[in-house]
N, C-alpha and C positions, 0 to 999 in steps of 0.2 A: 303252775296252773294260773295262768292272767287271766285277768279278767276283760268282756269285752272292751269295755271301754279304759283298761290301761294299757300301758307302754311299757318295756320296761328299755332303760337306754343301757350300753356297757362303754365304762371305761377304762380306759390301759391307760399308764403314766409311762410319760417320754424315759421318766429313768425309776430303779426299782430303789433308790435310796434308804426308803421309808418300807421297804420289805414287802410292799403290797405289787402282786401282779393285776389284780383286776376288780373293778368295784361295780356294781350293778345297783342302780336305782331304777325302782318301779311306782311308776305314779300314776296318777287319774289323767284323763286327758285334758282337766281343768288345772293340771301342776302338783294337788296333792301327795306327798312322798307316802308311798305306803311302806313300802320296804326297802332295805338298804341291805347288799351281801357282798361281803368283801375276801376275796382271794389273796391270802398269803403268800408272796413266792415261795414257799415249803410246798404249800398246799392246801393249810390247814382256812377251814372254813368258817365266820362268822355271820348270821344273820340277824338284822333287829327287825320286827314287823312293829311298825307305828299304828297306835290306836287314838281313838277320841282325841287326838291334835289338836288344840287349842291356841288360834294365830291371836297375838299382840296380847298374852295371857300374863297377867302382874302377879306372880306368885308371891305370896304372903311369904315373910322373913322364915318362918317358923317351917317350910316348906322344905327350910334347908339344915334345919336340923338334923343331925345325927347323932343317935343315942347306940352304943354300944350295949349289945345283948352281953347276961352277967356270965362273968368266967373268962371275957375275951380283954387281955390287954392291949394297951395302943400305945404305940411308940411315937411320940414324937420328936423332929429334928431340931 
């Protein structure tokens, strides 16, 4: 379902190396990426739909925390 004013562009990789047959981005006609779907050469399908995108945005350190829910161990290497 696009919208009037997106596009959405497809592309094929010269080689499948990276297991991906096909990536589709769909964006505004001002550049915007709203969405990105990527085709596995299996088949198997992933999509991200981009919200509230915020260009040259300085996330605070704390942004990148990650605190483990209790009960789940974590392995480290």
């Amino acid at each position: 379902n696009a919208q009037p004013d997106t596009r959405t562009l497809r592309l094929v990789p010269r080689n499948n190396a990276a297991g991906l047959r096909e990536l589709f981005l769909t964006a505004t006609t001002d550049g915007s990426i709203l969405k990105v779907k990527m085709v596995e050469a299996g088949g198997a399908t992933s999509e991200i739909s981009l919200r509230n995108v915020r260009e040259n945005y300085v996330a605070p350190p704390d942004a990148f925390q990650f605190t483990p829910p209790s009960g789940v161990s974590v392995r480290k290497r």
